[in-house]
Each structure stands twice: as C-alpha cells, then as structure tokens.
C-alpha positions as CSV (number, residue, x, y, z in Angstrom):
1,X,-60.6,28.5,-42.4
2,X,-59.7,25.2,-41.4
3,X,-55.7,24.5,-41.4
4,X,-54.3,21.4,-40.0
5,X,-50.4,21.6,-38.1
6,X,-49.9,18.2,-37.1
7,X,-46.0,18.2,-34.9
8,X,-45.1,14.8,-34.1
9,X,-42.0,13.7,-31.9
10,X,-40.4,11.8,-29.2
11,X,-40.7,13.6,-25.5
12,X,-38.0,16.4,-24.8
13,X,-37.2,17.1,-28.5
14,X,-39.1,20.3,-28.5
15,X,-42.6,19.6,-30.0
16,X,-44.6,21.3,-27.0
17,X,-42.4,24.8,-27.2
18,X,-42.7,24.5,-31.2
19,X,-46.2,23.7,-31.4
20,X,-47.5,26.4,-28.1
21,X,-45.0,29.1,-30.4
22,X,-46.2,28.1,-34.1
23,X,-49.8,28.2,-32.6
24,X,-49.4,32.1,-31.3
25,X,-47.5,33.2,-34.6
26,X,-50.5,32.0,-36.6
27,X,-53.4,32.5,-33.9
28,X,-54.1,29.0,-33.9
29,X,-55.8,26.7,-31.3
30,X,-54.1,24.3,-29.9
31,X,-53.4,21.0,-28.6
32,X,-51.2,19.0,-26.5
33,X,-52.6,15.8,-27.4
34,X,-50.0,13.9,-24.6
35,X,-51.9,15.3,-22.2
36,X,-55.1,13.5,-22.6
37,X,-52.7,10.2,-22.7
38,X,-50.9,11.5,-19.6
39,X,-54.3,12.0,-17.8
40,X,-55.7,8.8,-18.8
41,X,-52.8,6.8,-17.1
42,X,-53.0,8.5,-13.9
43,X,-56.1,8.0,-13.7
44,X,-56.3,4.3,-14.6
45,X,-52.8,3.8,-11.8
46,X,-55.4,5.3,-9.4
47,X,-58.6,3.6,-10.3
48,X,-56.3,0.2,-10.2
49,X,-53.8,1.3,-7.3
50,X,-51.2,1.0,-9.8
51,X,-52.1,-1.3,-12.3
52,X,-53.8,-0.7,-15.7
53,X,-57.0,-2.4,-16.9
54,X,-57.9,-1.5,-20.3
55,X,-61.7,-1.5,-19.8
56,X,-61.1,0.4,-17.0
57,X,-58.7,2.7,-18.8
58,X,-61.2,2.8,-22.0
59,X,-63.9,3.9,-20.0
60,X,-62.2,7.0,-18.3
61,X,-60.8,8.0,-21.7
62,X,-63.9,8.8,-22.9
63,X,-64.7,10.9,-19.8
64,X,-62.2,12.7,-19.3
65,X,-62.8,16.5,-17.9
66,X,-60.8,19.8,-18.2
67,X,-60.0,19.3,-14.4
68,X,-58.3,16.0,-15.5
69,X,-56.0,17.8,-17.9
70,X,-55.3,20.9,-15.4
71,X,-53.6,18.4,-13.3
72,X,-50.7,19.3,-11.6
73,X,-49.0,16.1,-11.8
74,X,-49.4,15.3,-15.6
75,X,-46.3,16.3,-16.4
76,X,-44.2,13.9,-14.0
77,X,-41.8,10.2,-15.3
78,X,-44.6,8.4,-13.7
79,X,-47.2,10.1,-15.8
80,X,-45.4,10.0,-18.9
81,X,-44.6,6.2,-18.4
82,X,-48.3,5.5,-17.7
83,X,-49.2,7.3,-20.9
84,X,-47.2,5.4,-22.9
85,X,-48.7,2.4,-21.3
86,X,-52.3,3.5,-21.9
87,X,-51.5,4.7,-25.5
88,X,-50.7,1.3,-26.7
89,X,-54.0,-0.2,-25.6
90,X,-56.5,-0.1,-28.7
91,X,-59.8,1.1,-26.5
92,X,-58.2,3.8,-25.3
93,X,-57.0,5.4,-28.7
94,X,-60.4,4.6,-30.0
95,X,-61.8,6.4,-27.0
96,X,-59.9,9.5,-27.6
97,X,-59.6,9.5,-31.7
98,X,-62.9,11.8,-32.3
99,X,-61.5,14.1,-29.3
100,X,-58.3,14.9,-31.7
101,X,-59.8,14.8,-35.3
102,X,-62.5,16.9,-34.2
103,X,-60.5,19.6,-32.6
104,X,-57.7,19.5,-35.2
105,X,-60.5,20.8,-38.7
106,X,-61.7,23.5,-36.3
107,X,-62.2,26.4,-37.7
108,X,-59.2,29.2,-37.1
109,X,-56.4,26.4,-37.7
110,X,-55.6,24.2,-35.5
111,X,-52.2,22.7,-34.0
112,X,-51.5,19.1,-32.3
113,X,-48.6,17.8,-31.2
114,X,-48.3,14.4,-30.4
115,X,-46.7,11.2,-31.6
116,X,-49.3,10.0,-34.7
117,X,-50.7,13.1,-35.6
118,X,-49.7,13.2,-38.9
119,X,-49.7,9.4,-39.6
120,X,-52.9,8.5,-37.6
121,X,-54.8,11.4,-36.6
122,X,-54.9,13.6,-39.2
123,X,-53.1,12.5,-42.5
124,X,-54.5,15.4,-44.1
125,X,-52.7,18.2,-42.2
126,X,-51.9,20.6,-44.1
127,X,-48.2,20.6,-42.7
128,X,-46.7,17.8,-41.0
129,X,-43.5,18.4,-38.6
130,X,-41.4,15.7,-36.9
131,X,-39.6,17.1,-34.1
132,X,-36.5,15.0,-32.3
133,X,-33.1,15.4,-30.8
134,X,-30.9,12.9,-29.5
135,X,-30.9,10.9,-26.7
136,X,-28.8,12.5,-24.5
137,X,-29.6,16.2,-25.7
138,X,-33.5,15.2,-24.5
139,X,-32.5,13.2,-21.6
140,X,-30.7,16.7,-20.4
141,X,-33.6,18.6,-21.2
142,X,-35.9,16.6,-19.6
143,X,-33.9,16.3,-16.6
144,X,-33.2,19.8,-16.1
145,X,-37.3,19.9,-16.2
146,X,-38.0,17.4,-13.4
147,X,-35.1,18.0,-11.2
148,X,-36.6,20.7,-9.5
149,X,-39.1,18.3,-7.8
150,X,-36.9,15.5,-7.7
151,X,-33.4,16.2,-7.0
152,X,-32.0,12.7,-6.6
153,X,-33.4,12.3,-9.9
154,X,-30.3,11.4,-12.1
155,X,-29.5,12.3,-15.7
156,X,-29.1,8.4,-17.0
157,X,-32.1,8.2,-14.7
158,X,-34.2,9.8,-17.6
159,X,-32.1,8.7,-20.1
160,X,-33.4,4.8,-19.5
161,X,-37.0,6.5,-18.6
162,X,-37.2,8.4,-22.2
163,X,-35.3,5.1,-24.2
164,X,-37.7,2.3,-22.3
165,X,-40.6,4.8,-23.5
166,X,-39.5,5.8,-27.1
167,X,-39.0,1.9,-27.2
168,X,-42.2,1.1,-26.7
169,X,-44.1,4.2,-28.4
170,X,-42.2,3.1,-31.9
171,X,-42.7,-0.8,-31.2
172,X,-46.2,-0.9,-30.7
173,X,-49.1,-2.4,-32.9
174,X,-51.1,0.6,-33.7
175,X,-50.4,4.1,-34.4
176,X,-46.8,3.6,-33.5
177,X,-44.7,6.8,-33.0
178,X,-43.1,7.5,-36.5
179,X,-42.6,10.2,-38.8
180,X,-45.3,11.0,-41.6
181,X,-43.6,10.1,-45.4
182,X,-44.1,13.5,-46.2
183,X,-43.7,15.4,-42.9
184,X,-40.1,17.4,-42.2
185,X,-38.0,16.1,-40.2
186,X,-37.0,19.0,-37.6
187,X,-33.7,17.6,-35.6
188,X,-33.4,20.4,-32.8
189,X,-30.0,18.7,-31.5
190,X,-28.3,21.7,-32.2
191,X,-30.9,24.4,-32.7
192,X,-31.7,27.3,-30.5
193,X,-35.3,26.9,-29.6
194,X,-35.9,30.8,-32.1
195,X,-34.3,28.2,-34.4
196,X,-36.2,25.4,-34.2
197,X,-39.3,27.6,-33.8
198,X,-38.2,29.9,-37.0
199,X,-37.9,26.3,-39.3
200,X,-41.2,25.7,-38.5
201,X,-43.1,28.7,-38.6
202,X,-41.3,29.2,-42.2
203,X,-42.6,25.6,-43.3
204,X,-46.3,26.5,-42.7
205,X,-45.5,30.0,-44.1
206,X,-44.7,28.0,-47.0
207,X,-48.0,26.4,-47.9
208,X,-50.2,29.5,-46.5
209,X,-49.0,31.6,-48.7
C-alpha cells in the first residue's frame, strides 16, 4: 500500500510531534524532511567556515549519510538558520527532491513533514496537513526546547530567530513555505498536543476508510 501524509508548517507549531504520533498510530514510515536541510547547512558553515557556497552546498546534499542526520547538533538556532539558508538555494532542493519523493510512495505509507511537502514534494498525498501556531505560542515552545543548552538564550531571542526564518522560508523563489489549496489547516495555538494529534489522526482516518 502506498499512502502519502504530507504535514507542512512553520518550526515550533507542532508538525514533528504530529507527524512522529500520526506515523505510529498508522504504522507508517517516516520522515523529518528538515533534517536533511538542517544537515546540509551545517555542513556547508563547516566546509566554508561559516559561509555558504551553493556548489559546495549542492554537492554535500547529494551525499549526505545517516551519520550526518544522527547529528547531535541538528536541532540547534544556528542549524535551523542555516537550513533555511541552504533550502532557498535551487541545487540543493534539486539535490535532495528524489530523496523525499522516493521515500514518501514507499510502500507501508509514508509520512513527511516539512515546509513543501504537500505543494512541492508530493502534491499527490493522500492527506495534506498544515500545522502553525502563533508567533509567540512557538517562540515559547521553542525556547523552552533550547534553553536547556543555552540559558541566556532569551524568549524574543527566538521570537526574531523563528520570524527572520518564517520570513524568508515564505518569501523565497521556489518551493516557498505555504499551505497546500486543499490541505487542512491545523492551528495548534490552543490545542493540547492529544488534540492536535487527535485532528489529525481523524483527517487521515477520514480518507482510509
């Protein structure tokens, strides 16, 4: 069976939790396509001691490794700031395109989250979900995520971090971060993440039944 959940979002509104929790309901693989982004920019910050050359950037996107994704700093600012960066250059979402469309008809029913699944990667999902929250409510999130490791980090520290980032995520060129025309829009502002999870799971009950 091949079964396509494609949940797209801005960073901190609950896509990861919803996607990792929608995949283990329906025994589904799954995805979290921000990490190959994330890895990619660290890498290319390293390769370039801190600045970005899209050959360069192209060319380790299409070698990346499962130790490049077991990273243990992927999930830092700096990481998702360089992903962001990365994911606007052309090569590298070229690089990584057959990575994602491949994994997402494998058989067993796949689930990627992301931020153009369902409008670039795979308009033929089956169900479409766009996850976001608002600026603050994320900003808290995230913060109470990175604080641990950082605790001069501030919360309108993240707040600018997550706005410059949605900024440039929805403003650029290609596959910019939007919501599918026919994907539901999931606001988790005031959910309970068994809510947000529950709206979800019920949606793609909807169309495998």
């Amino acid at each position: 069976m091949r079964f396509t959940v494609a949940i797209d979002g801005p960073a901190a509104a609950g896509k990861g939790t919803i996607s990792r929790a929608v995949a283990a309901k329906f025994g589904f693989a799954y995805l979290d396509t921000g990490s190959l982004y994330r890895a990619v920019g660290v890498k290319a910050l390293e390769v370039g001691r801190g600045v970005i050359d899209p050959v360069v950037a192209a060319q380790l996107a299409g070698n990346l490794s499962q130790t490049d994704l077991d990273r243990d700093d992927l999930r830092t600012a700096m990481a998702g700031q360089a992903a962001s960066k990365v994911a606007a250059l052309p090569e590298v979402r070229a690089a990584l395109l057959e990575i994602q469309k491949t994994y997402a008809r494998r058989d067993g029913g796949a689930v990627l989250d992301g931020r153009d699944i369902g409008t670039v990667i795979c308009p033929e999902a089956e169900v479409k979900i766009y996850v976001t929250a608002s600026d603050e409510i994320r900003a808290a999130r995230r913060h109470k995520e990175l604080v641990q490791g950082k605790p001069e980090l501030t919360v309108a520290q993240v707040l600018d971090d997550l706005r410059a980032r949605d900024d440039r995520d929805a403003a650029r060129d290609i596959a910019p971060m939007k919501p599918a025309g026919d994907a539901l829009v999931l606001d988790t502002t005031e959910l309970s993440i068994d809510e947000a999870v529950d709206r979800a799971i019920r949606a793609i009950q909807a169309r495998t039944t």
